[in-house]
N, CA and C of each residue as an Amber inpcrd file, in Angstrom:
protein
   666
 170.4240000 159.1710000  73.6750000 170.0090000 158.4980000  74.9070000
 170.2520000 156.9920000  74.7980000 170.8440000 156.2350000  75.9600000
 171.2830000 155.0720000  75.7620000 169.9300000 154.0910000  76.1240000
 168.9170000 154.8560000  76.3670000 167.6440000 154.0530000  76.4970000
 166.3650000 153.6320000  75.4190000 167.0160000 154.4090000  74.2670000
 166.7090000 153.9790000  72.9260000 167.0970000 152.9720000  72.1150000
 168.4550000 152.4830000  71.8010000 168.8920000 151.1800000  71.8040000
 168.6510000 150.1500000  72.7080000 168.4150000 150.1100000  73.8870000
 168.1120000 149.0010000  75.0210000 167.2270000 148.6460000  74.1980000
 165.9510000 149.5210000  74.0600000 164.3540000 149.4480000  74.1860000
 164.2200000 148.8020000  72.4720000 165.1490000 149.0160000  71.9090000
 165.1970000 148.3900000  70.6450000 165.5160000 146.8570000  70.4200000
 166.2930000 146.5400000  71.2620000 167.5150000 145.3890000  71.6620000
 166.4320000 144.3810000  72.0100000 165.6570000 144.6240000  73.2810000
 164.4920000 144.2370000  74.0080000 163.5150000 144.0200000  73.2400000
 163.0930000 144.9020000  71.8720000 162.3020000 144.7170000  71.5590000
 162.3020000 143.0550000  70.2750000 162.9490000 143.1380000  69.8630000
 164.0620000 142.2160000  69.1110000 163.6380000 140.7240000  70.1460000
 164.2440000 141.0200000  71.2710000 164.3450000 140.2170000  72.0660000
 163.2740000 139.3260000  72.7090000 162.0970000 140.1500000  72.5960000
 160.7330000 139.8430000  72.8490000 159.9800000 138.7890000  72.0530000
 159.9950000 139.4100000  70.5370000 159.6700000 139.1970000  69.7290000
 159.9460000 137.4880000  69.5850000 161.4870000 137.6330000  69.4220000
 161.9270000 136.2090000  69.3710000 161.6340000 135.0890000  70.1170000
 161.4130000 135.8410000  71.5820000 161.0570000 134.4150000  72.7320000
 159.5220000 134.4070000  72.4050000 158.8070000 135.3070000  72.6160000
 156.9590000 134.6790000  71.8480000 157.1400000 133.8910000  70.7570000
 157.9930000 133.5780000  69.8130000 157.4050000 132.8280000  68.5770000
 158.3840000 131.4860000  69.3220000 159.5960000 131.6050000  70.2570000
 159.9010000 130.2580000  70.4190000 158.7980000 129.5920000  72.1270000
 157.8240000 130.3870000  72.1240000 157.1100000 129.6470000  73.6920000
 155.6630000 129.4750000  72.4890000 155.7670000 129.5320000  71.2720000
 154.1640000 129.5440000  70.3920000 154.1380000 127.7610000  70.6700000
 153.0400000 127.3520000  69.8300000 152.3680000 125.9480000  70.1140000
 153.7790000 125.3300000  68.8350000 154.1170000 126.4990000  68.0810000
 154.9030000 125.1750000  66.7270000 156.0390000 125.2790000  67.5630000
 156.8370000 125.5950000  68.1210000 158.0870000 126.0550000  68.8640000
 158.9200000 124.2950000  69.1070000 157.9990000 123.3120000  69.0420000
 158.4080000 121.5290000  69.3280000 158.6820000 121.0520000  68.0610000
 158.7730000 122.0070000  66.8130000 158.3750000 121.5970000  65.8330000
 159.9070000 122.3050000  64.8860000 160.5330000 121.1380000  63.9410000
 161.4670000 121.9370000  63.0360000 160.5810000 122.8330000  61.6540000
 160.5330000 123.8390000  61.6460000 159.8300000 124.5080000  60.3460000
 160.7450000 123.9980000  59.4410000 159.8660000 124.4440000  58.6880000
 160.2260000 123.9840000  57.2410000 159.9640000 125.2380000  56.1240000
 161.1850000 125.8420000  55.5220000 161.0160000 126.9250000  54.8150000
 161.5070000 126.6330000  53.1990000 160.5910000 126.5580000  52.3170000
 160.9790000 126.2060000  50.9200000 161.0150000 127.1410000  49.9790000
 161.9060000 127.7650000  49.3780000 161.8400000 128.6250000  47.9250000
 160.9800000 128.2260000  47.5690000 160.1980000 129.1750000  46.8700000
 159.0800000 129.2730000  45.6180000 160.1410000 129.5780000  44.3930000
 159.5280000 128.4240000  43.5100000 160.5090000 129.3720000  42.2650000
 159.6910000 129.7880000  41.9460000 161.0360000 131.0090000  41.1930000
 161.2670000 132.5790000  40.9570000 160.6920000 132.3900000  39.7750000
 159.7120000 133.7520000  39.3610000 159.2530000 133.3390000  38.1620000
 160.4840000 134.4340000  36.8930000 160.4170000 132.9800000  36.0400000
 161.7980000 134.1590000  34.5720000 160.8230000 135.0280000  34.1280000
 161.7400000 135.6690000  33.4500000 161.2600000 137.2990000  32.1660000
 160.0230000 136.9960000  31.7450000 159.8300000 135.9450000  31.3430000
 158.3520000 135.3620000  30.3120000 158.0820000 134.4110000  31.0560000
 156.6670000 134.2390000  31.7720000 155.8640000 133.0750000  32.4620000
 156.1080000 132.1120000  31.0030000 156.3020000 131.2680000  31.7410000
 156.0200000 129.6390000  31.0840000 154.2400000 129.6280000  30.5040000
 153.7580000 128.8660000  29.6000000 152.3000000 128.9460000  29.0070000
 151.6950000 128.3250000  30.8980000 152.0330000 127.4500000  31.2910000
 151.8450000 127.1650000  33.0740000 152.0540000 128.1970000  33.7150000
 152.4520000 129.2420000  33.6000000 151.6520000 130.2430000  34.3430000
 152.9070000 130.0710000  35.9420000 152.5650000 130.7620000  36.7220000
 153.5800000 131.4300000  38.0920000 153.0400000 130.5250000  39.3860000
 154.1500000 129.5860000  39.5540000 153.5050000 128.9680000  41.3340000
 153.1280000 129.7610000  42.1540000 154.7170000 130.6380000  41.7440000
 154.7830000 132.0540000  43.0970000 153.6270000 132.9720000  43.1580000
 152.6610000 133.3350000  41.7550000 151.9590000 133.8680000  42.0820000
 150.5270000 133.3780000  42.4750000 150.4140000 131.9330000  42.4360000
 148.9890000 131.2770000  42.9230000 149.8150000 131.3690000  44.7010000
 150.7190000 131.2610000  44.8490000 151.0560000 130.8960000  46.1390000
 150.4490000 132.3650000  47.1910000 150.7870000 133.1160000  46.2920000
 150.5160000 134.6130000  46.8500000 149.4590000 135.2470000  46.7670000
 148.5340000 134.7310000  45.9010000 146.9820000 134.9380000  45.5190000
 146.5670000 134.0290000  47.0040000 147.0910000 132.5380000  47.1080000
 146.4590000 131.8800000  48.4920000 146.5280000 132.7720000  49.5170000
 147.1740000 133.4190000  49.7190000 147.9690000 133.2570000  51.3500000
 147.4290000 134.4000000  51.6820000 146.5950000 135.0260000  49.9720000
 145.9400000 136.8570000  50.9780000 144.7790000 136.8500000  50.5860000
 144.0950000 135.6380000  49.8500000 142.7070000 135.8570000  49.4580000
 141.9420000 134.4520000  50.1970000 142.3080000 133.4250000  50.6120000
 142.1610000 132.3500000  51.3510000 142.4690000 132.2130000  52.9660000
 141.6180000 131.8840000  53.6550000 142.0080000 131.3000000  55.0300000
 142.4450000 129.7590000  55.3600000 143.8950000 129.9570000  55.5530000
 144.8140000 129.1590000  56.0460000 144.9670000 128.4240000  56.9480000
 145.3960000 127.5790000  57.5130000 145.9780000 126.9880000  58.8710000
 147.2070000 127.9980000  59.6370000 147.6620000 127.9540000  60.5900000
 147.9850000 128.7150000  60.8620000 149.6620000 128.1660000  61.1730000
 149.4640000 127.0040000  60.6920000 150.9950000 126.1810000  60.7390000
 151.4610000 126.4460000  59.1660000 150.7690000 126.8950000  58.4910000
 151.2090000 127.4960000  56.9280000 150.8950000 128.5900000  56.7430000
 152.0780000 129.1870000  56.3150000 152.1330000 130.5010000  55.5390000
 153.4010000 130.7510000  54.0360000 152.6460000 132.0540000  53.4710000
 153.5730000 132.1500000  52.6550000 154.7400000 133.6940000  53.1010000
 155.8790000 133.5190000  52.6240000 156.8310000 135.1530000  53.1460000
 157.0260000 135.5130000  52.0370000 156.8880000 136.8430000  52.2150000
 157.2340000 137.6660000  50.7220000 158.6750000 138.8060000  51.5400000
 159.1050000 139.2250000  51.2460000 159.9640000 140.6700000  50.6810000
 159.5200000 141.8240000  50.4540000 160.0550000 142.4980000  51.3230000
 159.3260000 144.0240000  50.7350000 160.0660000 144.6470000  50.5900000
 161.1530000 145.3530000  49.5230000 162.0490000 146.5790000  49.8540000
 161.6030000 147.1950000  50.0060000 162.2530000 148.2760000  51.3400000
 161.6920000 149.6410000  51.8600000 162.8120000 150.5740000  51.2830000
 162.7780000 151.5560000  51.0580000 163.5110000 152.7960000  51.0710000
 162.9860000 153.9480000  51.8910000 163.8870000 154.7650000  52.6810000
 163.3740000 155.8800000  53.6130000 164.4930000 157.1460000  53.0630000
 163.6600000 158.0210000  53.3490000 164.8470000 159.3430000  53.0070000
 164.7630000 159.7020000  54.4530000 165.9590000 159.6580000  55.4750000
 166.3320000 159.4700000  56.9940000 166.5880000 160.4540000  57.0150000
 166.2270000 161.6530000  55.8670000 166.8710000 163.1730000  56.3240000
 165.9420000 164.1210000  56.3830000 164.2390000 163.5470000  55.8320000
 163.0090000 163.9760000  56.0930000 162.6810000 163.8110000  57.2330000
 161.7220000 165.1300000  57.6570000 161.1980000 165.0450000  58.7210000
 160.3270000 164.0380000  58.7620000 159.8150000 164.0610000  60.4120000
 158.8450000 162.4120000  60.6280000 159.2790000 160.9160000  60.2580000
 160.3360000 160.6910000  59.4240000 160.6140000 159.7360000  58.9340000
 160.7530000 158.5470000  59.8190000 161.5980000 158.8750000  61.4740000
 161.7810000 157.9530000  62.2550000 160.6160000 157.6320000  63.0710000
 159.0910000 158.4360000  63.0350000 158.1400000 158.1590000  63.2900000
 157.3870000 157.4950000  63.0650000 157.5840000 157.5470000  61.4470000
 156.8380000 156.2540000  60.6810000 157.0240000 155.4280000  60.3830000
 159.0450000 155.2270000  60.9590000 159.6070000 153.9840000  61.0070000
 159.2120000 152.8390000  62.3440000 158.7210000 154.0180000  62.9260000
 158.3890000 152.9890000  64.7630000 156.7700000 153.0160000  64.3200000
 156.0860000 153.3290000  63.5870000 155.0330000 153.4800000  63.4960000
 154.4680000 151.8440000  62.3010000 155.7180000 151.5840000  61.7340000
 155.4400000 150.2700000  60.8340000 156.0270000 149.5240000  62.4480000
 157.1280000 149.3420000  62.7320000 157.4390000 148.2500000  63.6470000
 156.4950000 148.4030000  64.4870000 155.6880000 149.0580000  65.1040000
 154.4680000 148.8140000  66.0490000 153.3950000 147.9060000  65.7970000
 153.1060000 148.3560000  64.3720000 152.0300000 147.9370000  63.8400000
 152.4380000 145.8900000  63.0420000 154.0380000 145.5330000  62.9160000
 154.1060000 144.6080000  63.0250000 154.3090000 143.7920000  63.9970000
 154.5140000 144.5120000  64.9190000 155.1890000 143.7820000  66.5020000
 153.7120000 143.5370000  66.8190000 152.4860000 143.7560000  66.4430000
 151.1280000 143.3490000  66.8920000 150.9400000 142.2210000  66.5240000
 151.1150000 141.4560000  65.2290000 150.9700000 140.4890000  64.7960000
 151.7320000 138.9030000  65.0650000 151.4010000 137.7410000  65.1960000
 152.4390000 136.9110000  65.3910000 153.1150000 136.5260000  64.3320000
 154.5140000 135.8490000  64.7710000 155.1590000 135.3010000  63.7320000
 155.6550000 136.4140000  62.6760000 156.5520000 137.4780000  63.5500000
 156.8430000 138.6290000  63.0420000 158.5430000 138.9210000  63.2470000
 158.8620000 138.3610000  63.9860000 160.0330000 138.2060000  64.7150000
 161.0390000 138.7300000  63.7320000 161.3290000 138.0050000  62.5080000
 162.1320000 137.9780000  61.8110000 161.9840000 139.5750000  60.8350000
 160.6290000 140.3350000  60.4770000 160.7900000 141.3410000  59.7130000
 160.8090000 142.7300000  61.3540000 160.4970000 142.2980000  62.4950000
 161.4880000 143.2140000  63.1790000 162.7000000 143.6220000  63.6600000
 163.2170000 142.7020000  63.0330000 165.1350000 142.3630000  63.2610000
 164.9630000 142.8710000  62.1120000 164.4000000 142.6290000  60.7840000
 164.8050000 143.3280000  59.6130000 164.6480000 144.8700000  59.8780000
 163.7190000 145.4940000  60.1120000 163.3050000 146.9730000  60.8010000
 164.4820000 147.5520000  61.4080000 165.2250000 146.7200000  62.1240000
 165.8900000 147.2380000  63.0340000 167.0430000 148.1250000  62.7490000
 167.2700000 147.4510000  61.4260000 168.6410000 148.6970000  60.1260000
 167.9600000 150.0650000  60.2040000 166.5650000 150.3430000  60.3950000
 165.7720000 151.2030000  60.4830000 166.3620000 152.1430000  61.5370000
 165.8620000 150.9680000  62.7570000 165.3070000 151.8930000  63.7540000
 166.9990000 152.3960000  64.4960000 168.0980000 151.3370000  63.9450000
 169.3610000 151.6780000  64.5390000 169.9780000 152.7850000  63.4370000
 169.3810000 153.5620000  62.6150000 169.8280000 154.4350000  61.8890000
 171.1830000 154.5360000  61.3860000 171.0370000 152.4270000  60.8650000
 172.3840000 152.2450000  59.5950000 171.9830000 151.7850000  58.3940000
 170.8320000 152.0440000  57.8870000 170.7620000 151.7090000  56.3090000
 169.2550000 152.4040000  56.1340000 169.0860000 153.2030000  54.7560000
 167.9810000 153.5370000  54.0890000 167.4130000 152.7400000  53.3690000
 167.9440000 151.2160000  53.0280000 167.4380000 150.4580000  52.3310000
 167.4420000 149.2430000  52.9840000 166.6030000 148.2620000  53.0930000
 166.0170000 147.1750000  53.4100000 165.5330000 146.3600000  53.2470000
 165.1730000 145.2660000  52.9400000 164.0400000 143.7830000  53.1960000
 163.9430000 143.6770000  54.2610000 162.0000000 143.8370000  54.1450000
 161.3450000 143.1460000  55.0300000 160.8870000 141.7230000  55.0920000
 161.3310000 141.0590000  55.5950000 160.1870000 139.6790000  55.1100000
 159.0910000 139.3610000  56.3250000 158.4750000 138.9220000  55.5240000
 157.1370000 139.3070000  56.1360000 156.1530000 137.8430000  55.7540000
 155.2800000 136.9910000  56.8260000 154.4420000 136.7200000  56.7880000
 152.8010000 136.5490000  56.2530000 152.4330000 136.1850000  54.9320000
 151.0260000 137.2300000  54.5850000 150.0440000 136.9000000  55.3240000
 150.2790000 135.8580000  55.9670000 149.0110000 136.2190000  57.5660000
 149.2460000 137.8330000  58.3090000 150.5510000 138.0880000  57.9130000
 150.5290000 139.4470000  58.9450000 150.3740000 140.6730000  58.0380000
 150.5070000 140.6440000  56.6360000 150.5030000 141.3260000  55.6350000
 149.1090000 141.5630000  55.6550000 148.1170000 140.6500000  56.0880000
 146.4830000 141.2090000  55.3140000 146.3660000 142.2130000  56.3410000
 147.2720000 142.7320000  57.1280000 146.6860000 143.6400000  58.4850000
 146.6610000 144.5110000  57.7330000 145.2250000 145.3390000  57.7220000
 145.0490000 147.0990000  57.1180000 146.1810000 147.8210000  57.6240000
 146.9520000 147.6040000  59.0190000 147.4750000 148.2980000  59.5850000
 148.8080000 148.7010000  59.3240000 149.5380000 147.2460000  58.9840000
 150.3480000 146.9700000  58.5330000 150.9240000 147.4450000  57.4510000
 149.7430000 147.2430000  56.0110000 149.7950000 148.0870000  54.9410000
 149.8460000 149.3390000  54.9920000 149.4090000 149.9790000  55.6790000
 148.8450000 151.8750000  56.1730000 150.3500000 152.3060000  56.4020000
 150.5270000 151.7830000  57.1690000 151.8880000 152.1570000  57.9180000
 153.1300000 151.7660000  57.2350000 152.7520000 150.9910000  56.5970000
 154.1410000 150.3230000  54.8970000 153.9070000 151.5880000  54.1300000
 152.7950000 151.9700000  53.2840000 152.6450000 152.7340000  52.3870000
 152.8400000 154.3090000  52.5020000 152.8450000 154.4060000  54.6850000
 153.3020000 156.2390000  54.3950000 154.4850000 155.9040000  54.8310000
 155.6180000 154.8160000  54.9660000 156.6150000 154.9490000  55.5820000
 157.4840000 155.5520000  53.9430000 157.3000000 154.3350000  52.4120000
 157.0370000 154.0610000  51.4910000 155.8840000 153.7130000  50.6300000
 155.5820000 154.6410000  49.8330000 154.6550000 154.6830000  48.8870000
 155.0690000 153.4410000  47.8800000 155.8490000 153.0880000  47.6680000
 155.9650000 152.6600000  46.6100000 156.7870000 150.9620000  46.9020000
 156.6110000 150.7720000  48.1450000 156.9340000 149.4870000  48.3990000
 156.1980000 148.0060000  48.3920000 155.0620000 148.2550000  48.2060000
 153.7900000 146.5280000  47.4670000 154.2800000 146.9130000  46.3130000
 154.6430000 148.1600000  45.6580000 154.7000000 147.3220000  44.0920000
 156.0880000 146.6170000  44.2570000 156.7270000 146.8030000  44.6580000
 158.4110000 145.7780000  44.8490000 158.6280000 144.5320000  45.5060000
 157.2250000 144.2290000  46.0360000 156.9080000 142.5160000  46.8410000
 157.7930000 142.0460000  45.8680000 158.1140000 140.8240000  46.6370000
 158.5670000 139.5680000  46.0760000 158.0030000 138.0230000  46.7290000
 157.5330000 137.6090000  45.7460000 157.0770000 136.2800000  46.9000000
 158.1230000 135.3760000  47.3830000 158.9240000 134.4410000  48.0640000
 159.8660000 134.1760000  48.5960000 159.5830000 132.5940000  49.2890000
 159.1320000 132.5850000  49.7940000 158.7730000 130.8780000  50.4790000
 157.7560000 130.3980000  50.7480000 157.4940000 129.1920000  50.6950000
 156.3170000 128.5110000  51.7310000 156.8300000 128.0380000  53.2610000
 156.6320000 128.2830000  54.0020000 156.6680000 128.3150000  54.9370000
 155.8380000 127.2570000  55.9940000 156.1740000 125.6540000  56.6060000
 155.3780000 125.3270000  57.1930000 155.9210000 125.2470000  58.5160000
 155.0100000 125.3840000  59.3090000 155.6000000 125.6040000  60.6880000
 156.0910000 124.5100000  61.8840000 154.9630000 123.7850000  61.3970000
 154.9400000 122.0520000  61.7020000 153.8150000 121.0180000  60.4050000
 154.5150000 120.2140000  60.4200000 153.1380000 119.2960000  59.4140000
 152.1540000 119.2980000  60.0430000 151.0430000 119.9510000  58.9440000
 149.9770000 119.7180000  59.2900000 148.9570000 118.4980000  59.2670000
 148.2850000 118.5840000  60.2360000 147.5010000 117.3980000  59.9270000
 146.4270000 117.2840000  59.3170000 145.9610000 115.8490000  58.9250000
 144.8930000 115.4420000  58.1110000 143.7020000 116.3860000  57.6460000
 143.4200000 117.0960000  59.0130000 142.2960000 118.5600000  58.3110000
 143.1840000 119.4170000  57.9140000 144.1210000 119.7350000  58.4860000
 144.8790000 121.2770000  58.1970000 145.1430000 121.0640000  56.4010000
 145.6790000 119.6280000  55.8270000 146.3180000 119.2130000  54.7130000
 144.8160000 119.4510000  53.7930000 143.7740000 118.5690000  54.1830000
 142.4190000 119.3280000  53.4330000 142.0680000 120.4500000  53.1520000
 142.5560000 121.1460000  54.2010000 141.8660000 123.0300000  54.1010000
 143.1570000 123.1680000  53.1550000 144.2250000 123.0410000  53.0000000
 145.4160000 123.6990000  52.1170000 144.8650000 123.0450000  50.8230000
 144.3630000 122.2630000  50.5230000 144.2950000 121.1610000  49.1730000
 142.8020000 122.4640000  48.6870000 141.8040000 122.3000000  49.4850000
 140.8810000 122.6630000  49.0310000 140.6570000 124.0510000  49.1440000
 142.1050000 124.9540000  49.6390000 141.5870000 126.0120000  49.2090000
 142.5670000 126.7980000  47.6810000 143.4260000 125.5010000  47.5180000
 144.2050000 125.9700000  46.4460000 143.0450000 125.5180000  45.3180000
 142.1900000 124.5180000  45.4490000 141.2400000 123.9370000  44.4150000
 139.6480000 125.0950000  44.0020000 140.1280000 126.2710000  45.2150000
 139.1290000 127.2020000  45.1130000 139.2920000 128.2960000  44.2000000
 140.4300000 128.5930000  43.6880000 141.7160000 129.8630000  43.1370000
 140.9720000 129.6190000  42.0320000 140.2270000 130.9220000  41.6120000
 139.4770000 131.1170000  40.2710000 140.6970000 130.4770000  38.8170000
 140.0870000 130.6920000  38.3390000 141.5700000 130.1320000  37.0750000
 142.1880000 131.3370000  36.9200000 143.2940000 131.1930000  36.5530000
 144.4400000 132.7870000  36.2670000 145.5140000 132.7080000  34.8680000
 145.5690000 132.6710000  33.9110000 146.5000000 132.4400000  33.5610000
 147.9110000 132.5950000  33.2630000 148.3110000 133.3830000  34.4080000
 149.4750000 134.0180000  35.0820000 149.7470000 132.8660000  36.3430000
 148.9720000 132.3370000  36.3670000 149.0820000 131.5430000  37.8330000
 149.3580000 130.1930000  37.3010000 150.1770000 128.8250000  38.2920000
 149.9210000 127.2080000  37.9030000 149.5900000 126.7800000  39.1310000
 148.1500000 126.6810000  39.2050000 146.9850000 125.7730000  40.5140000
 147.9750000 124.7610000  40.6370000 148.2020000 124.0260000  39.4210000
 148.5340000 122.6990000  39.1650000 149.7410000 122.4860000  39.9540000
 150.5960000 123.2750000  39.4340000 152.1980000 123.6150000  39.9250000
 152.1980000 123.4930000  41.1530000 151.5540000 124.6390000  42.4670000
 151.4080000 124.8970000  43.3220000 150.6040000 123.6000000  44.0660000
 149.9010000 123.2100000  43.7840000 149.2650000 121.8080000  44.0620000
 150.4860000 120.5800000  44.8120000 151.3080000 120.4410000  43.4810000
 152.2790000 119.4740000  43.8620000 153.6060000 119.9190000  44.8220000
 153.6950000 121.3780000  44.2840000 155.0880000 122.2960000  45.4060000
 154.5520000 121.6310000  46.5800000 153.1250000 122.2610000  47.2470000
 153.0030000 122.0360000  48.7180000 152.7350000 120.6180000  49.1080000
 152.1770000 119.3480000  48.0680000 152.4740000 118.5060000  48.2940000
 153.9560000 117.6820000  48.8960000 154.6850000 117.9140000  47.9660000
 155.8630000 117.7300000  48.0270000 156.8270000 118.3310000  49.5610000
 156.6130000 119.6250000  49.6450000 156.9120000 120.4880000  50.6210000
 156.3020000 119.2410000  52.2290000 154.9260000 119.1940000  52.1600000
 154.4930000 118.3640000  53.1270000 154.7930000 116.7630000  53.0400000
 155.1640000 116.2600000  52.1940000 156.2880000 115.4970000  52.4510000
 157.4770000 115.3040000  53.0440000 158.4290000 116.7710000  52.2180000
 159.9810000 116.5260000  52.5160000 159.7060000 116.8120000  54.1780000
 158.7540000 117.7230000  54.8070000 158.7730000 117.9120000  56.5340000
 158.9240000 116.5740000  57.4780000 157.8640000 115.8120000  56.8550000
 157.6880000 114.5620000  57.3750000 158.7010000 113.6370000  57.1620000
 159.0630000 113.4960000  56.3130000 160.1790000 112.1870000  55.7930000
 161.2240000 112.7810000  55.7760000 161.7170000 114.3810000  55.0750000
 163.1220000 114.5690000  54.6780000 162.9170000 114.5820000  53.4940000
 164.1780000 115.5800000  52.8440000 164.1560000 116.6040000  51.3750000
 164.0670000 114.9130000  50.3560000 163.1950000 115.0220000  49.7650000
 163.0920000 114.2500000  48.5320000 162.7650000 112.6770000  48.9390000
 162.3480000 112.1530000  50.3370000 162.4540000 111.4990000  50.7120000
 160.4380000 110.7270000  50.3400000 160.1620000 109.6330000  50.7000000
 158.6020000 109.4220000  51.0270000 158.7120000 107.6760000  51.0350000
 157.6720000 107.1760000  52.4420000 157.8450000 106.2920000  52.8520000
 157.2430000 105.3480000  52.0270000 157.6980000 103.6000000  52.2660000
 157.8900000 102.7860000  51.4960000 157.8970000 101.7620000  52.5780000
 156.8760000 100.5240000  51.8190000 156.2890000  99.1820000  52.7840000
 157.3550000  98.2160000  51.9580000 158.2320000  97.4980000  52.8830000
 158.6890000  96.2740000  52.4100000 158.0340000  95.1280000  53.3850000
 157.8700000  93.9530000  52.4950000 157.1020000  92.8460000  53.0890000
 158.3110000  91.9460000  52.9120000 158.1070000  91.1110000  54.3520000
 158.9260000  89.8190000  54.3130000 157.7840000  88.9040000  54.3280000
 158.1930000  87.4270000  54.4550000 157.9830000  86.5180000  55.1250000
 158.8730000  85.6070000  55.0140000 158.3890000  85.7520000  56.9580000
 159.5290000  84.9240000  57.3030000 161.2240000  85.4540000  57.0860000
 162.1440000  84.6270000  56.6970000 163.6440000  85.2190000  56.6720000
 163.7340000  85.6780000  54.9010000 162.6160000  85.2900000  53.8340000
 162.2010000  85.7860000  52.5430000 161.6770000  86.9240000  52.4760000
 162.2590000  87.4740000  51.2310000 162.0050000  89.0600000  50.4530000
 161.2700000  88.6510000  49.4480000 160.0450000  88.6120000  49.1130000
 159.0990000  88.6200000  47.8470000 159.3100000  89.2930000  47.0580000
 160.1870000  90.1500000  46.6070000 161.1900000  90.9080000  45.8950000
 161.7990000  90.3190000  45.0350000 162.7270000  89.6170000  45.7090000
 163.7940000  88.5200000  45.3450000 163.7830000  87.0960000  45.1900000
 162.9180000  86.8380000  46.3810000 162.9380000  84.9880000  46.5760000
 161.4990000  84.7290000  45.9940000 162.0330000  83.0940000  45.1110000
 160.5570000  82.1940000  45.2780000 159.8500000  82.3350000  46.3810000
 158.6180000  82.1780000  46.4610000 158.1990000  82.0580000  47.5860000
 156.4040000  80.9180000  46.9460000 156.6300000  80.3320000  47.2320000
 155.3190000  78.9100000  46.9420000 154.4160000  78.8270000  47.4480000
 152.6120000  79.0080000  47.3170000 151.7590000  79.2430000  47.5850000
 151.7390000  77.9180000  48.3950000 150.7970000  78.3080000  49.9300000
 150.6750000  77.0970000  50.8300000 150.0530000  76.1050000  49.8270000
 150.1720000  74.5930000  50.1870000 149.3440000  74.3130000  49.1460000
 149.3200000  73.5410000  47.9240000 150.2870000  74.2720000  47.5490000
 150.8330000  73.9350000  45.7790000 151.3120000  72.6410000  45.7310000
């Protein structure tokens, strides 16, 4: 039926214009790799995984999030299978700021690939629903997360930057985890938004057609 692809197309389509009419939509996001943690944690311990401990055990701003990865695998030759494939995209198309893991779905739902990344939001990840419907699509897809970015949507401001500071300062100790690490990533991160990658602002003083830098300059007086 050619009214199954439309309704797919549309749905895609939907998705995308709600997150560009949202309140950040005036705003360039800002999406940063987490580094990847190697074979053996460093004695400092995993950004990626304090980043991912925040983003599902802490309440956030809603101009920050973190995206993880989910490979899915489906066997498309079992019964029900395409049920519980519309049965995860339902249950993410509820959530905002989803846009992007229902275009990922969509290899799904257009029945050209058994294998996939989702990326996914963990504001939209803490949904019971979400998970329910991940775990009978695939059983075995949270253990294959990957954590993947920080994500800011617009700089936040002066409270939003407090609630992020003080809820990374809340993260029991881990020693798989670096508070510390993660501390300065999103520092940094809320920088490069504001200024630009590696960038942070800087007061030069004149007086007059003099650079106090460079030139004498003689106390009134003297």
């Amino acid at each position: 039926m050619i009214s199954g692809p439309i309704c797919a197309e549309m749905r895609r389509v939907v998705a995308a214009r709600k997150e560009a009419k949202s309140r950040f939509a005036n705003y360039s996001p800002l999406n940063t790799v987490l580094p990847a943690d190697p074979a053996v944690l460093p004695a400092s311990g995993s950004i990626a995984k304090a980043a991912y401990r925040l983003a599902t055990t802490k309440t956030l701003p809603s101009s920050v999030d973190v995206i993880v990865a989910i490979p899915i695998t489906v066997d498309t030759r079992a019964a029900g299978t395409y049920a519980k494939i519309n049965a995860l995209i339902l249950a993410v198309e509820a959530r905002d700021f989803t846009a992007t893991a229902i275009l990922d779905l969509g290899a799904f739902e257009d029945g050209v690939a058994a294998v996939l990344e989702m990326h996914l939001p963990c504001q939209a990840l803490s949904d019971p629903s979400i998970v329910a419907a991940l775990g009978d699509l695939d059983g075995n897809a949270m253990a294959r997360l990957r954590v993947c970015s920080l994500l800011l949507r617009q700089p936040p401001d002066d409270g939003e930057r407090k609630s992020i500071m003080d809820a990374i300062n809340q993260l029991a100790s881990d020693p798989q985890e670096d508070k510390a690490g993660l501390v300065k990533f999103v520092d940094r991160c809320l920088a490069d938004q504001i200024f630009g990658s590696g960038r942070s602002p800087r007061v030069k003083v004149y007086r007059g057609t003099a650079v106090p830098l460079f030139d004498p300059i003689a106390r009134a007086g003297a």
